[in-house]
C-alpha positions in Angstrom: 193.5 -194.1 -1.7 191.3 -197.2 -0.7 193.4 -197.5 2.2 192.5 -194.1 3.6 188.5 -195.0 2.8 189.1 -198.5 4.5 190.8 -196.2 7.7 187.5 -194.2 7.7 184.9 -196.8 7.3 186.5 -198.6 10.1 186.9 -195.3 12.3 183.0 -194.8 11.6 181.9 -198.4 12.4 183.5 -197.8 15.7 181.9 -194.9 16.6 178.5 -195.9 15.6 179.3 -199.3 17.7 180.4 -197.3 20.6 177.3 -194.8 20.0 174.9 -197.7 20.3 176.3 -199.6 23.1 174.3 -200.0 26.2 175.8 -200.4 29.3 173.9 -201.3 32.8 175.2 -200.9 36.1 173.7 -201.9 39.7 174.3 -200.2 43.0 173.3 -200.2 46.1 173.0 -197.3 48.6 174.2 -199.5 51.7 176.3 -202.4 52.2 176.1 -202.9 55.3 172.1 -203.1 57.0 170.6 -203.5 60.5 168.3 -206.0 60.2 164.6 -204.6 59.3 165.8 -201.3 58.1 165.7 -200.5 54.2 168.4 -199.9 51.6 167.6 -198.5 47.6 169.1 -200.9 45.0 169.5 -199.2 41.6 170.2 -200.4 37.9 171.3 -197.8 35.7 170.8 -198.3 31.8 172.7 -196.3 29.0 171.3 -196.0 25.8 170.0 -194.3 23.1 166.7 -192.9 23.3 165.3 -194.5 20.6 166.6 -198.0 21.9 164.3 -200.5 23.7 165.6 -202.4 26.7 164.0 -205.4 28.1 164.5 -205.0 31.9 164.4 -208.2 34.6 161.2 -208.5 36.5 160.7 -209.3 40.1 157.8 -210.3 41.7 158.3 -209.3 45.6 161.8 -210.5 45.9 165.3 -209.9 44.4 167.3 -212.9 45.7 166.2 -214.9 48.9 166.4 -212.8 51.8 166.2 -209.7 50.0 162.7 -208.4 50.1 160.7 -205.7 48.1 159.2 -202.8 50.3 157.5 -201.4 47.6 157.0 -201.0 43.7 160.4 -200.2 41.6 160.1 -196.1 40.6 161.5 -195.3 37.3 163.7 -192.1 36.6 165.0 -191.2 32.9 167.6 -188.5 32.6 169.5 -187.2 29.5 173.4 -187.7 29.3 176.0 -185.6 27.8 176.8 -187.8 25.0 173.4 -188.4 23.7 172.3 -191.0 25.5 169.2 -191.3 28.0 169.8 -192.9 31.8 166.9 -195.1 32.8 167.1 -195.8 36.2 164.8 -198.4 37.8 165.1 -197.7 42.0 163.7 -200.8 44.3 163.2 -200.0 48.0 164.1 -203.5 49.8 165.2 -205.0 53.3 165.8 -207.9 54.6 164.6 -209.6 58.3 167.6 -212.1 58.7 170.7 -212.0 59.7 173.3 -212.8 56.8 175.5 -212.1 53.6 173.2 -211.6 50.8 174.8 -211.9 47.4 173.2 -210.3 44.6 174.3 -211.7 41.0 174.4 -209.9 37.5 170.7 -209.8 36.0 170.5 -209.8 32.4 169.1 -206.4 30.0 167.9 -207.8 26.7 168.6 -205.0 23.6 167.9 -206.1 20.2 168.8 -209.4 21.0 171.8 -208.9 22.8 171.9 -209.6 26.8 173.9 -207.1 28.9 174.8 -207.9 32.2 174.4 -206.0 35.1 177.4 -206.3 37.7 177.0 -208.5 41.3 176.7 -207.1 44.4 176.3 -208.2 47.8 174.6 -206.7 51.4 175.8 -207.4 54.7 172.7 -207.9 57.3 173.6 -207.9 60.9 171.7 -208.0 64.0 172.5 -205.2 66.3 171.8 -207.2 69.8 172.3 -210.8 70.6 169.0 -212.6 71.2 168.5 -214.9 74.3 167.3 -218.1 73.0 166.9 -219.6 76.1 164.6 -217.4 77.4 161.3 -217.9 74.8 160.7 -214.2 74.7 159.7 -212.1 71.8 161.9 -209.3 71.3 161.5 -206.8 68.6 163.5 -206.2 65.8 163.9 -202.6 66.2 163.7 -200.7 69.4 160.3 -198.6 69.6 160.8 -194.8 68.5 159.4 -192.2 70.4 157.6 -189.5 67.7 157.7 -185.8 68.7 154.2 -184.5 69.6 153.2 -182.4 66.3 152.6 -178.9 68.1 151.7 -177.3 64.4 149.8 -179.7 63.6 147.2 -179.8 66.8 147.6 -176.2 67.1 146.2 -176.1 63.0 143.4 -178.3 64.0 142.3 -176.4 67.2 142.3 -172.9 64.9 140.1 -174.7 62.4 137.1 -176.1 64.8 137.5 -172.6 65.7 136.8 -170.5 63.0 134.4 -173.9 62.3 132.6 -172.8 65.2 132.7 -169.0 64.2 131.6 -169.1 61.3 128.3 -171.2 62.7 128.0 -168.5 65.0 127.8 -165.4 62.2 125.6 -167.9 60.1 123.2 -167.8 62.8 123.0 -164.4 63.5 122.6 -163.6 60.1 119.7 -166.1 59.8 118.1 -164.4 62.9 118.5 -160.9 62.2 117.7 -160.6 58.2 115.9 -163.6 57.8 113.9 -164.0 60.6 113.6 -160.2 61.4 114.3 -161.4 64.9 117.1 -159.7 67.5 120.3 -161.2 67.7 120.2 -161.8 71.5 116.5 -162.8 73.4 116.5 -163.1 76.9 113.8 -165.4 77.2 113.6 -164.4 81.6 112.7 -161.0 80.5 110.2 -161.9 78.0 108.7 -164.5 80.6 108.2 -161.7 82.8 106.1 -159.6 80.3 102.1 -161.0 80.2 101.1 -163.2 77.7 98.6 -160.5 75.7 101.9 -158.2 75.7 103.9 -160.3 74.6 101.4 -161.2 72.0 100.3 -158.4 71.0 103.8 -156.7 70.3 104.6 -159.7 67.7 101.0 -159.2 65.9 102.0 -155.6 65.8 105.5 -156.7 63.7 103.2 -158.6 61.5 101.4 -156.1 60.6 104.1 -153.8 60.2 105.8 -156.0 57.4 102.3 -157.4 56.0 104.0 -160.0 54.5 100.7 -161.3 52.7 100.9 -158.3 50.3 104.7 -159.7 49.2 103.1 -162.9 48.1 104.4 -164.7 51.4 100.9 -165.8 52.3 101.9 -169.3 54.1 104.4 -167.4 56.1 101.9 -165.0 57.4 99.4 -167.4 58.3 102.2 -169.4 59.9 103.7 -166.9 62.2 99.9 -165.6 62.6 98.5 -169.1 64.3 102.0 -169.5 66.3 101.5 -166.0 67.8 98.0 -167.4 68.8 98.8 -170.5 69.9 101.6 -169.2 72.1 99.6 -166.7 73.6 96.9 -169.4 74.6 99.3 -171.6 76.1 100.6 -168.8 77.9 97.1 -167.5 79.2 95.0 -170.8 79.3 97.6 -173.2 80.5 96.9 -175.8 77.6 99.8 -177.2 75.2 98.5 -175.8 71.8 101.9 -175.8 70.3 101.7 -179.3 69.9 98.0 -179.7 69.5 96.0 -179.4 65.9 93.6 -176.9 65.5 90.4 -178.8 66.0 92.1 -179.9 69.6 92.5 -176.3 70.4 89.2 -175.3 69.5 87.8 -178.6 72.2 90.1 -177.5 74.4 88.5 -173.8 74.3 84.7 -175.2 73.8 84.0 -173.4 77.2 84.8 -170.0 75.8 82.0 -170.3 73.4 79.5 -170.1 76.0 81.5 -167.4 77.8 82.5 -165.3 75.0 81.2 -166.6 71.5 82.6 -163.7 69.4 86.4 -164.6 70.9 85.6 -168.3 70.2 84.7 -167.3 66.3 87.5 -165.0 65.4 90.1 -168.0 66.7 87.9 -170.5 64.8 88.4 -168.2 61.7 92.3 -167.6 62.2 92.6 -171.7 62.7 90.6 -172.9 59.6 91.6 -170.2 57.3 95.7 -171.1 58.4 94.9 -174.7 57.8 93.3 -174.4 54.3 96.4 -172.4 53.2 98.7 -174.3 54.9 97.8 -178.0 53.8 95.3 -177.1 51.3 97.3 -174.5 49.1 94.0 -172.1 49.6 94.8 -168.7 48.3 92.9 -166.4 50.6 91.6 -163.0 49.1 93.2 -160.1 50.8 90.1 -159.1 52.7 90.6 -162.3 54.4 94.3 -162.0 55.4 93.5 -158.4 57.2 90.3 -160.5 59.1 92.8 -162.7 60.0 94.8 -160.3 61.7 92.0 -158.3 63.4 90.6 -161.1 64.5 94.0 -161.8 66.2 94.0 -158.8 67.7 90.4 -158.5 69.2 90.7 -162.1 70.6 93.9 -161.2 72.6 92.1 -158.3 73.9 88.8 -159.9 74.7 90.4 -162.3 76.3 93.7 -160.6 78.2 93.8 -160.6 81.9 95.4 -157.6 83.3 97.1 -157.9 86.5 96.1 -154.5 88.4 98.7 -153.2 91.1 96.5 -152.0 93.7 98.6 -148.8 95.5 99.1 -149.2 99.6 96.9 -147.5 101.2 98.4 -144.3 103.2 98.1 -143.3 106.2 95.1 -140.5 107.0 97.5 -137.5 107.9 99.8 -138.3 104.6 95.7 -137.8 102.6 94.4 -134.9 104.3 96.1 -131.3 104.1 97.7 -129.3 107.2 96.3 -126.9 109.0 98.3 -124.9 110.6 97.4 -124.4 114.8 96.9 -121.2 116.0 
């Protein structure tokens, strides 16, 4: 009877010994490398999941000659029996030619050291170098990339629906925001005189009378650029880029010549400026003088190009008779 419990404590303590062994093997993907191309080198670790295993470090190297490309990348997967497999992936190369061996590292586990196995990596150079000649040659011949087609044709459809999109934004802008037409010809408009031209935008201003929405400094603004294009249309001077004071010296004439067009532009001016840089609230009495003031000084001071007719000759003017 103790013999049978001695032949299963031993039976047990082998299979709890063989359940918490860890094992650790190396491989690499390549043994044979062209000098300056790259190979993965992999250590595998077997254990339990709830085991801890001290792995080696390495700094940029592996063994001499054997250089790191990049950072090691770590990979657990679950095995059949139980056990977890930590795999710890290094992405080297080497830039001489020789035969690198690669000895067993150790993999520390509750104070035992496991050993991975050797291995070794076969560098060659692929053309003889003429050492006699002092030239540089590359390690690698140069490779010609394929032009990325999908790529450029991705870029050209974004810059244009870039483009499009800007386009729609702007015609949107003009036609709802700035109640203005989508398309202008600015040849025909030139061709119109300045007191029509003039006079047709007053007559959208007060069509939307956008002083009785509360939009007082946008009335007063489109109200004086009206103005100011018609005068330098009519007059000659730059008053887009002049102040109002400077329009008004530049205009001192016409107070002599006609002192009630002079006053109704001093009003529109000085009441624009107040609400414009002053934050003056204007009653609405004075908003509508504003815009009849506009009016009456276009038309006071308008020159009307009159087509004079041919004159015809006297037997076109005077009737037939008939000749007995």
């Amino acid at each position: 009877m103790k013999k049978y419990f001695l032949l299963l404590f031993v039976v047990f303590s082998c299979y709890s010994v063989q359940a918490q062994k860890v094992t650790v093997k190396a491989r690499i993907d390549s043994t044979v490398m062209w000098i300056g191309n790259q190979t993965l080198m992999t250590f595998e670790v077997s254990q339990l999941p709830n085991q801890k295993v001290e792995m080696p470090l390495f700094s940029d190297s592996i063994v001499t000659g054997l250089q790191m490309v990049e950072p090691p990348k770590n990979d657990t997967l679950k095995s059949i029996n139980g056990h977890i497999v930590v795999s710890q992936k290094y992405l080297v190369t080497a830039f001489k030619d020789s035969l690198i061996y690669i000895p067993p590292f150790p993999f520390i586990c509750a104070g035992d050291t496991i050993w991975s196995n050797s291995l070794s990596l076969k560098v060659v150079q692929p053309f003889k170098i003429d050492t006699a000649s002092h030239k540089i040659a590359d390690i690698k011949p140069v490779m010609n990339t394929k032009f990325d087609w999908v790529g450029f044709l991705k870029t050209i459809l974004l810059i244009l629906l870039i483009v499009a999109l800007l386009i729609i934004g702007y015609i949107l802008i003009r036609k709802y925001w700035l109640n203005k037409p989508m398309f202008q010809s600015s040849a025909a408009k030139e061709l119109l005189p300045p007191h029509v031209i003039a006079l047709t935008e007053l007559d959208k201003i007060k069509q939307e009378k956008p002083w009785q929405q509360g939009r007082i400094k946008e009335y007063h603004t489109r109200l004086t650029d009206v103005i100011r294009a018609y005068i330098e249309r009519e007059f000659l001077i730059k008053s887009m880029e002049m102040t109002s004071e400077e329009i008004l010296d530049h205009l001192s004439k016409l107070r002599s010549e006609n002192k009630s067009a002079f006053m109704e532009l001093k009003q529109i001016l000085q009441l624009a400026d107040l609400v414009k840089f002053a934050k003056w609230v204007p009653l609405t009495d004075e908003n509508e003088s504003s815009l009849n003031n506009a009016y009456s000084f276009v038309n006071e001071t308008k020159v009307e190009v009159i087509e004079v007719e041919e004159e015809k000759p006297i037997d076109e003017v005077l009737p037939k008779r008939d000749v007995e």
